[in-house]
Rosetta silent file (secondary structure, phi, psi, omega in degrees, C-alpha in Angstrom):
SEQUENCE: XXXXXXXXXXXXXXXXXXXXXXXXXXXXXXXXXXXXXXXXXXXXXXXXXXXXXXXXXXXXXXXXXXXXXXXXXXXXXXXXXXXXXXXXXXXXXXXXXXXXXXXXXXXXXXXXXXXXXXXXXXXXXXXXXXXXXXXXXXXXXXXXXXXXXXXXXXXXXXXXXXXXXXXXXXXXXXXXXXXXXXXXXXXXXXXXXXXXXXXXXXXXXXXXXXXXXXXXXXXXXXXXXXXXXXXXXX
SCORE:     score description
SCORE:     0.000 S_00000001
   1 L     0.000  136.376 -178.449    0.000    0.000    0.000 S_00000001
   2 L   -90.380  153.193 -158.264    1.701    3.457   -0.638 S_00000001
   3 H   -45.667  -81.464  175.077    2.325    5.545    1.884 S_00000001
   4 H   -13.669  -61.462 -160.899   -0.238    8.356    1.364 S_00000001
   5 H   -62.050  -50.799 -167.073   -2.907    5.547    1.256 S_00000001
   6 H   -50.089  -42.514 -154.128   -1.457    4.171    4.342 S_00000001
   7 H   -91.900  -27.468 -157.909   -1.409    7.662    6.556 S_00000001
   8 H   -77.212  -43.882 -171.311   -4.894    8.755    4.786 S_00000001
   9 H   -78.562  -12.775  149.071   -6.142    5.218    6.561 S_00000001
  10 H   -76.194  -30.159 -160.624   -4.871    5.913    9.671 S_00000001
  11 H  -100.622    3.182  143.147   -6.067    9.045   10.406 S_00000001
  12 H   -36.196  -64.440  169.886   -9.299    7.467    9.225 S_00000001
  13 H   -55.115  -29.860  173.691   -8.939    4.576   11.924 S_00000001
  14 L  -126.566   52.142  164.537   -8.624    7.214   14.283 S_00000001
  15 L  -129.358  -58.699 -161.574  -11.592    9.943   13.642 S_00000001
  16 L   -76.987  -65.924 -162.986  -13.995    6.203   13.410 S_00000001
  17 L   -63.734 -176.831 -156.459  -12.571    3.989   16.450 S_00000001
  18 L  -111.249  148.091 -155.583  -13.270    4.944   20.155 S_00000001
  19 L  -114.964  137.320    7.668  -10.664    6.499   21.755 S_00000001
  20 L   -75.074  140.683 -167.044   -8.035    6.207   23.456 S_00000001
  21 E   -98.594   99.579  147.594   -6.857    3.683   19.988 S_00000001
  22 L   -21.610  148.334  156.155   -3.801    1.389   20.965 S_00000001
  23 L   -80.622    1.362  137.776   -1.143    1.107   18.824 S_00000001
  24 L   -42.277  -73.495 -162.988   -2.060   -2.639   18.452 S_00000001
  25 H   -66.928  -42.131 -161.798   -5.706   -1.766   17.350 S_00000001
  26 H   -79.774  -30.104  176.136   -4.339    0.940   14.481 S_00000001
  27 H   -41.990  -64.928 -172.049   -1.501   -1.373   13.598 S_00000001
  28 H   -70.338  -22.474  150.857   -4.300   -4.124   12.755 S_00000001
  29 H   -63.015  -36.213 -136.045   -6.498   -1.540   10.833 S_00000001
  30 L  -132.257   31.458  163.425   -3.802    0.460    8.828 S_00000001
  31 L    38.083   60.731  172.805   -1.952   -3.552    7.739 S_00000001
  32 L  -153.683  141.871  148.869    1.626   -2.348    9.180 S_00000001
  33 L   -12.820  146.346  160.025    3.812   -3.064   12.113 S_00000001
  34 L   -48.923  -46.497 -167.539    3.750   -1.517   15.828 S_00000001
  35 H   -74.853  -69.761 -175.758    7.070    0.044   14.798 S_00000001
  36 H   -54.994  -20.271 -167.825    5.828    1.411   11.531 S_00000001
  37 H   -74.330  -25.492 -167.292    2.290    2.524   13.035 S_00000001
  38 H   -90.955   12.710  150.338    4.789    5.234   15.595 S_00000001
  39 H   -79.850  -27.813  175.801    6.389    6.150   12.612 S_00000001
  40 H   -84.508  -12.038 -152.659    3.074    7.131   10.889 S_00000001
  41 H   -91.530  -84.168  179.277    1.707    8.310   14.037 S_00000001
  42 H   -32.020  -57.357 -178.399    5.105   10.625   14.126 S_00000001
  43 H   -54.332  -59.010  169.496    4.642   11.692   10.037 S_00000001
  44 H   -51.025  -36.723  174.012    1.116   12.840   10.941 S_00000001
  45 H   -56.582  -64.643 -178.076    1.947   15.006   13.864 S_00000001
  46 L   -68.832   33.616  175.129    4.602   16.645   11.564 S_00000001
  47 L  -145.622    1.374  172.616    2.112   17.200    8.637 S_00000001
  48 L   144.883  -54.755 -143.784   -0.209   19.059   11.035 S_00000001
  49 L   -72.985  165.495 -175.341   -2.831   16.668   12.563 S_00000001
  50 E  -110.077   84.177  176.957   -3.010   17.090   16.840 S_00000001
  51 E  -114.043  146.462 -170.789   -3.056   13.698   18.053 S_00000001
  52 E   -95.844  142.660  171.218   -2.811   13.064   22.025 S_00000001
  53 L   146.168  175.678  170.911   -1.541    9.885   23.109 S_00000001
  54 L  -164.785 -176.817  165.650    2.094    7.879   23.522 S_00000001
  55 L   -50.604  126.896 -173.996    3.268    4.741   23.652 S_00000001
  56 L    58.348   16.293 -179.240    1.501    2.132   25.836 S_00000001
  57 L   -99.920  -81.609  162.902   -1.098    4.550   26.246 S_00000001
  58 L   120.712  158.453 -151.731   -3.083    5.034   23.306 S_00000001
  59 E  -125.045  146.004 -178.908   -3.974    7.766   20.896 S_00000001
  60 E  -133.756  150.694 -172.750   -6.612   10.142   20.131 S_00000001
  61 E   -99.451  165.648  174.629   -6.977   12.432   17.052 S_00000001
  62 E  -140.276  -36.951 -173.257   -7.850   16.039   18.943 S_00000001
  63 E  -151.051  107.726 -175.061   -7.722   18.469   16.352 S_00000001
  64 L   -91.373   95.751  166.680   -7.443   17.046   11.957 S_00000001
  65 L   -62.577    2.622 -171.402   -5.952   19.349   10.361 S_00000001
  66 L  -103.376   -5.723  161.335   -6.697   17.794    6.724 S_00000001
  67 L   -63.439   86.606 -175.941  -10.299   18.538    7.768 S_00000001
  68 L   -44.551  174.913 -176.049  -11.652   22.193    7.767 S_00000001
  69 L   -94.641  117.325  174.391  -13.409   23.313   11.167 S_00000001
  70 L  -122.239  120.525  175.151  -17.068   22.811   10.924 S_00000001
  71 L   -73.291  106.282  175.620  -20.047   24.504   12.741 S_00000001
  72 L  -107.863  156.858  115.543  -23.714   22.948   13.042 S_00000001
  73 L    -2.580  154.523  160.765  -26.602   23.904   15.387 S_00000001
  74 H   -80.115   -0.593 -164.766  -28.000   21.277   17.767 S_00000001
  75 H  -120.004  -27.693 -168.794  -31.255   20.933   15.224 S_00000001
  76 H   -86.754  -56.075 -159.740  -28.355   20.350   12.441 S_00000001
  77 H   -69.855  -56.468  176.262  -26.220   17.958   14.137 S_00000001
  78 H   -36.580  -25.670 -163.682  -29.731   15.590   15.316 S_00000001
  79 H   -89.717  -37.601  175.086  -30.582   16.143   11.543 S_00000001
  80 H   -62.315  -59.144 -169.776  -27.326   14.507   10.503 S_00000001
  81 H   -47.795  -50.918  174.329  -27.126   12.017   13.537 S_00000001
  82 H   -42.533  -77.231 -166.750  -31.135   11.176   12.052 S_00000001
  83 H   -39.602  -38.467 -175.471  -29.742   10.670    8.523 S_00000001
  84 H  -107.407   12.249  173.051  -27.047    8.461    8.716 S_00000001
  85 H  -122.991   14.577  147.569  -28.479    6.337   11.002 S_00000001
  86 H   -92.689  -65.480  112.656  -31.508    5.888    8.499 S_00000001
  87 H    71.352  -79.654 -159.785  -28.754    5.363    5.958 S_00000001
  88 L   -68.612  -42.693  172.762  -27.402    2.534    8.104 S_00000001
  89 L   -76.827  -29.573 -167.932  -30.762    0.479    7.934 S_00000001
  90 L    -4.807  -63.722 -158.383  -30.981    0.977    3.957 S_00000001
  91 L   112.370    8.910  168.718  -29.653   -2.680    4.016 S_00000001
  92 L  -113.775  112.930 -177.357  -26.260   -1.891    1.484 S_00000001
  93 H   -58.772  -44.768  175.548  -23.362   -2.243    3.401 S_00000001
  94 H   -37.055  -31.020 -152.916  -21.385    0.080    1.197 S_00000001
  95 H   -99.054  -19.601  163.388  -23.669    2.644    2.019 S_00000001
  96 H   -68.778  -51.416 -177.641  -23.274    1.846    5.700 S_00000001
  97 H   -79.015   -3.212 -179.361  -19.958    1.961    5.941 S_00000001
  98 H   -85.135  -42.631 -171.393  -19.830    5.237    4.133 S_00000001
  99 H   -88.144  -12.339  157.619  -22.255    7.238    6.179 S_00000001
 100 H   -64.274  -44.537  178.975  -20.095    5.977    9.509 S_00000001
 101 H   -41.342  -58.611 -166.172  -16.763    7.106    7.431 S_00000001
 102 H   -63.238  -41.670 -168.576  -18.699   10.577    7.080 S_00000001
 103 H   -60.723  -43.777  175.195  -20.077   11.072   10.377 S_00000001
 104 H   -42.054  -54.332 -145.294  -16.352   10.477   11.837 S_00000001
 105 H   -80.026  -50.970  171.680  -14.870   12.730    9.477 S_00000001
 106 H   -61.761  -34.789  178.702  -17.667   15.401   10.573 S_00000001
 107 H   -70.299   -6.815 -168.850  -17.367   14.523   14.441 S_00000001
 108 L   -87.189    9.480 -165.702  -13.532   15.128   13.291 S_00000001
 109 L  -138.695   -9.306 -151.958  -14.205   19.037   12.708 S_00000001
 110 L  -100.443  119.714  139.054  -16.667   19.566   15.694 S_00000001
 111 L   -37.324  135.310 -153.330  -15.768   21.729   18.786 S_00000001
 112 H   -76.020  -17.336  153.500  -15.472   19.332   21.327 S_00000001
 113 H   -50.765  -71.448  167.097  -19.333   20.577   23.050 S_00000001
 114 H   -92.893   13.831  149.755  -20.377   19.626   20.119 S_00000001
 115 H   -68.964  -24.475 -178.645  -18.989   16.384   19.223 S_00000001
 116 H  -101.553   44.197 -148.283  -20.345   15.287   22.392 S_00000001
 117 H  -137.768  -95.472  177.157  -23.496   16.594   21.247 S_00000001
 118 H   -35.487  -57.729  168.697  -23.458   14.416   18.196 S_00000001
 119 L   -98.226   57.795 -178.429  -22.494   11.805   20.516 S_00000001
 120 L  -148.521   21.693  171.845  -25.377   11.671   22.697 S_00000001
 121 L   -36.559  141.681  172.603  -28.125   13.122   20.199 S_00000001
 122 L   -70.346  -30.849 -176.913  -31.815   12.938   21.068 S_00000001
 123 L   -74.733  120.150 -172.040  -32.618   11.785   17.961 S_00000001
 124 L  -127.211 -179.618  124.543  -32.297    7.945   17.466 S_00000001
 125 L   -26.771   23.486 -150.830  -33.211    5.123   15.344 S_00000001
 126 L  -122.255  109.670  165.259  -34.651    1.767   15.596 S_00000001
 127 L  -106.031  115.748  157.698  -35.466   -0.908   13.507 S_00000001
 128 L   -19.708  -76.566  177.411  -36.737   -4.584   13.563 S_00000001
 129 L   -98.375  152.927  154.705  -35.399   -4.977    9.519 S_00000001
 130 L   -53.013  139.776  170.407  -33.095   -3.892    6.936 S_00000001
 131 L   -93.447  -26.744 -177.343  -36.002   -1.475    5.167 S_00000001
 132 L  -151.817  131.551 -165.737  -34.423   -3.231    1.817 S_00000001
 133 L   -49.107  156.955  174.939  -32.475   -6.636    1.427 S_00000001
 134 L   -65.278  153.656  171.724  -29.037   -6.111   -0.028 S_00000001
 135 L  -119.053  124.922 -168.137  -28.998   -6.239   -3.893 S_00000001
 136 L   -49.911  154.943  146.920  -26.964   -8.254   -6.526 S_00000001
 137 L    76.390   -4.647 -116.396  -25.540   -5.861   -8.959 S_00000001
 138 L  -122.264  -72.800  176.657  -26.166   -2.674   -7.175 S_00000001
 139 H   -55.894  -31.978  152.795  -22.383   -1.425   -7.088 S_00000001
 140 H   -57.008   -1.496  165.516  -21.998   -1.729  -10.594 S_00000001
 141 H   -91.583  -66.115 -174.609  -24.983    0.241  -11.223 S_00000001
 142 H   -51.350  -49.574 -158.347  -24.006    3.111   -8.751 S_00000001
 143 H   -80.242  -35.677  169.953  -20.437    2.978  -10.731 S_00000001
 144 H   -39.490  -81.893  169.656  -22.483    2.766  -14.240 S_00000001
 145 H   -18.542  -82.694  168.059  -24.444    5.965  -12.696 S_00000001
 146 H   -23.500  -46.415 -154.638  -21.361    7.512  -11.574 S_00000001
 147 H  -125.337   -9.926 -178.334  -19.079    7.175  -14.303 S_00000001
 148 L    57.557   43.820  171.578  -22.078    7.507  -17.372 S_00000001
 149 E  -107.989  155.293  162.402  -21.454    3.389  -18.726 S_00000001
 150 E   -53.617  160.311  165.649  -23.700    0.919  -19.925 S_00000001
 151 E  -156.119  137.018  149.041  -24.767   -2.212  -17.448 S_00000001
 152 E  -122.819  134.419 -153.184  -26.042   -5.173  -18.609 S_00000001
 153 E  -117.903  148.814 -179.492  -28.282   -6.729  -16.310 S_00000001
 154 E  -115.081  120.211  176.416  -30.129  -10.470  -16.126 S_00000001
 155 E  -122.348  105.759 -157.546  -33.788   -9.377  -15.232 S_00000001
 156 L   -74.508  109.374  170.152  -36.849  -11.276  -13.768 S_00000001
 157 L   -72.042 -137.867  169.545  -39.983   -9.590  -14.956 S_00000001
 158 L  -108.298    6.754  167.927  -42.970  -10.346  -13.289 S_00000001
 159 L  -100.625  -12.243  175.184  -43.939  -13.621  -14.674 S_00000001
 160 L    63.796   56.875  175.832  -40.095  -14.384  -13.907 S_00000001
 161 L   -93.416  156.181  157.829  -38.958  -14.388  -17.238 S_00000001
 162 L  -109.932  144.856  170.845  -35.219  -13.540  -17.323 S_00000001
 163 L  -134.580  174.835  159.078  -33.847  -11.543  -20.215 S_00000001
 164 E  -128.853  147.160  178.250  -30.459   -9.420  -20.438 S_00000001
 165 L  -109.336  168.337  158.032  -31.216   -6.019  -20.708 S_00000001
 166 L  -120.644  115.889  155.739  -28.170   -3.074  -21.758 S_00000001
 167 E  -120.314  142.220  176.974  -29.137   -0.016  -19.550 S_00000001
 168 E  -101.123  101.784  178.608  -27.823    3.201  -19.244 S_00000001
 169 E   -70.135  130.591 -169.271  -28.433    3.865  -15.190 S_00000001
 170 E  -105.993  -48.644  140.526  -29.551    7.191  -14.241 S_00000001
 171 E  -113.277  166.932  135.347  -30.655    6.940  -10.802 S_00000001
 172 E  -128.511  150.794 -165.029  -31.589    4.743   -7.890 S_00000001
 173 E  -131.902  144.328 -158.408  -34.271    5.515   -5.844 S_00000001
 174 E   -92.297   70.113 -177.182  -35.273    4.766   -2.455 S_00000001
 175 E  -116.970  178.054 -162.456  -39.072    4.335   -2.042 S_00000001
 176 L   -22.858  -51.650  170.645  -40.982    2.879    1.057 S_00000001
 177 L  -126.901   10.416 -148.450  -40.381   -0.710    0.990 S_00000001
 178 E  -149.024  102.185 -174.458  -39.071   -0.791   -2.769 S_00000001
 179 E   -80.545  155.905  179.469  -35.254    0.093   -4.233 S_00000001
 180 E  -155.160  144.345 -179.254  -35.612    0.851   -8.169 S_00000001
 181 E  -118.633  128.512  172.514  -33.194    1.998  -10.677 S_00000001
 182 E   -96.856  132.983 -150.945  -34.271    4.397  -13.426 S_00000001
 183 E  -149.637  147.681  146.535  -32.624    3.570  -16.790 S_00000001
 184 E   -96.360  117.528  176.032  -32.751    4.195  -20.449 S_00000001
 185 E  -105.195  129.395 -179.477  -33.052    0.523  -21.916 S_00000001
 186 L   -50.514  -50.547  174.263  -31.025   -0.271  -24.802 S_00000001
 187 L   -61.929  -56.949 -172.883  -33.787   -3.009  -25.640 S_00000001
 188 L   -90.468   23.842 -179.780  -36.757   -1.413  -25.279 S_00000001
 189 L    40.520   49.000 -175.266  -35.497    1.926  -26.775 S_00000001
 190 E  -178.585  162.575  175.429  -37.389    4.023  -23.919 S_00000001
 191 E   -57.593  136.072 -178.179  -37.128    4.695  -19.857 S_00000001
 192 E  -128.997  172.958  160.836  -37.542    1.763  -17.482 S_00000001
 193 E  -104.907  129.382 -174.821  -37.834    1.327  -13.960 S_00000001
 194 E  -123.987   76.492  170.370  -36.185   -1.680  -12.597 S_00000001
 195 E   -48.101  158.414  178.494  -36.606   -3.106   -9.341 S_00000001
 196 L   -86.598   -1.066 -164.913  -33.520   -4.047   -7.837 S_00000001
 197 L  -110.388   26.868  147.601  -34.559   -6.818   -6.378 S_00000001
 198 L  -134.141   54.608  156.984  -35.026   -8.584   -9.897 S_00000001
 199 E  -125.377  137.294 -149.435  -31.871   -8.032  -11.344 S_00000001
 200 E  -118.940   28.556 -161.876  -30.362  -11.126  -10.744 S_00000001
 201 E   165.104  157.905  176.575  -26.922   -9.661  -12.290 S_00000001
 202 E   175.259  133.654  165.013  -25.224   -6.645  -13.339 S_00000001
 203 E  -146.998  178.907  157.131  -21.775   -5.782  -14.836 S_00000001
 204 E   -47.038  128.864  135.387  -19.926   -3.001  -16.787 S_00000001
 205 E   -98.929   12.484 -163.498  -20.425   -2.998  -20.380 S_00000001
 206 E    62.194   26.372 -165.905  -17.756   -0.947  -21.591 S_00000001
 207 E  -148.681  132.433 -142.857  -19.906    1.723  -23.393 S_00000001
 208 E  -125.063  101.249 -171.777  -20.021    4.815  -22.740 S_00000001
 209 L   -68.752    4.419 -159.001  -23.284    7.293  -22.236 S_00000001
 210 L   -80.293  155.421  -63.682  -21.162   10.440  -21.489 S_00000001
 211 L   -43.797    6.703 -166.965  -22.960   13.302  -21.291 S_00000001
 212 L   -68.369  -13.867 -158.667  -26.482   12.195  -21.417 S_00000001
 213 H   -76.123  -16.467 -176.894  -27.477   11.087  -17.955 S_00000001
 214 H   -67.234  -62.407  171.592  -27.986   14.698  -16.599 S_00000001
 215 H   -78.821  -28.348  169.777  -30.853   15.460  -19.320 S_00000001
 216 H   -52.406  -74.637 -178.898  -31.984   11.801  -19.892 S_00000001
 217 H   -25.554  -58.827 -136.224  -32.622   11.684  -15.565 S_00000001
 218 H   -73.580  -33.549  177.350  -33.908   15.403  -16.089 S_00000001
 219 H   -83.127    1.813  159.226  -36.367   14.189  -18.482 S_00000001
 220 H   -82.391  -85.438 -157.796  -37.376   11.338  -16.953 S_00000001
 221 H   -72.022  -12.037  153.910  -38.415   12.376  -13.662 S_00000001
 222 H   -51.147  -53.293 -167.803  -40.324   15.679  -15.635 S_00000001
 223 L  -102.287   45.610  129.627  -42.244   13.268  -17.525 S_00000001
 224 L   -75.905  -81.376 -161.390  -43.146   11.238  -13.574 S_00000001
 225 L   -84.337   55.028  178.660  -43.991   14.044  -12.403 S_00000001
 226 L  -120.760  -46.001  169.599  -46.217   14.722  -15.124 S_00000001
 227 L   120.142   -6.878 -178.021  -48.338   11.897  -14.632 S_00000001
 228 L   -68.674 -172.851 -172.341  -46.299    9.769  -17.405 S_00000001
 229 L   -92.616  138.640  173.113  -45.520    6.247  -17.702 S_00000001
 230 L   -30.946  -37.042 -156.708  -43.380    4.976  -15.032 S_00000001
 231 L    55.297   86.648  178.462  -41.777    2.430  -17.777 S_00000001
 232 E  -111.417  165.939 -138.695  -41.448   -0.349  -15.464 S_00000001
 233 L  -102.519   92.971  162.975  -38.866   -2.571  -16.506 S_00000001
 234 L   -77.393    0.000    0.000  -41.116   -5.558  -17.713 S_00000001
């Protein structure tokens, strides 16, 4: 792992774990020796960041300097604390593990009143279920999305026919009990809907949709909220 990557994943490991962090514990997150973790430990100090701690002690980040200093509200930080811990139920681990990386990185910027704010918020959480099972194919959609490529998909309609579709993915959307991906389909020349939880595949196709998805999406959800057809991906 190169260095950068290495130091960027420490001071990661220590905004997310609970503090004071052994040099043991960050060793076994950041894949390096005891000896090498107090060397990165040292390299950080000297690049800025204010971390408290020593040897046989354990370490605390105090002040991240690669972070700007940020202020929220007590109705702001419960609105965040709310968010990512609906987030967290989605049911996509990526998307789990993303909104803890962010909240650290935000409790990482917080006057210390309010970091202990965030962590004790009134606002909580609680769920029985995952609101939506994980889904094959999903990161390769979001990277499809991301990046403006084709996906071709294996897709169970509702008689639980399979086909492969070519889609260009535009969004995915979150609705009560039901994930869906809005597409242009290559097959059916026109906007689909897809649940996610009958695509029973998805990869890269190596074709490339650059620049449409900003006006295909904008002209999709126009003609939704319009009253048009949905296209669901039959």
């Amino acid at each position: 792992m190169p260095r950068t990557d290495r130091l960027f994943r420490l001071l990661q490991a220590l905004r997310m774990l609970p503090a004071p962090v052994t040099a043991a514990r960050l060793a076994e997150e950041t894949g390096v020796s005891v000896r090498s973790l107090y060397r990165d430990i040292d390299s950080l100090r000297a690049a800025g960041a204010c971390i408290e701690g020593e040897r046989g002690y354990g370490y605390r980040l105090i002040e991240d300097g690669a972070l700007p200093p940020q202020i929220f509200d007590r109705i702001e930080i419960e609105a965040l604390v709310l968010g990512f811990a609906e987030v967290r139920h989605m049911g996509d681990p990526a998307l789990a593990r993303a909104a803890d990386a962010v909240l650290a990185k935000v409790a990482a910027t917080l006057p210390d009143a309010s970091q202990q704010h965030l962590l004790h918020a009134v606002s909580r959480v609680r769920r029985s279920e995952v609101r939506f099972a994980p889904s094959v194919g999903m990161a390769a959609i979001r990277e499809g999305c991301w990046r403006e490529e084709a996906v071709t998909i294996r897709y169970a309609d509702k008689d639980e026919r399979i086909t492969e579709r070519t889609i260009w993915p535009l969004a995915i959307v979150y609705l009560d009990r039901k994930l869906v991906v809005l597409a242009w389909c290559c097959l059916r020349a026109g906007y689909r809907m897809f649940r996610a939880d009958r695509i029973a595949a998805a990869e890269a196709a190596g074709a490339s949709f650059r620049p449409k998805r900003v006006t295909l999406l904008r002209t999709y959800l126009d003609a939704l909220a319009q009253g048009g057809s949905a296209g669901a991906g039959a």
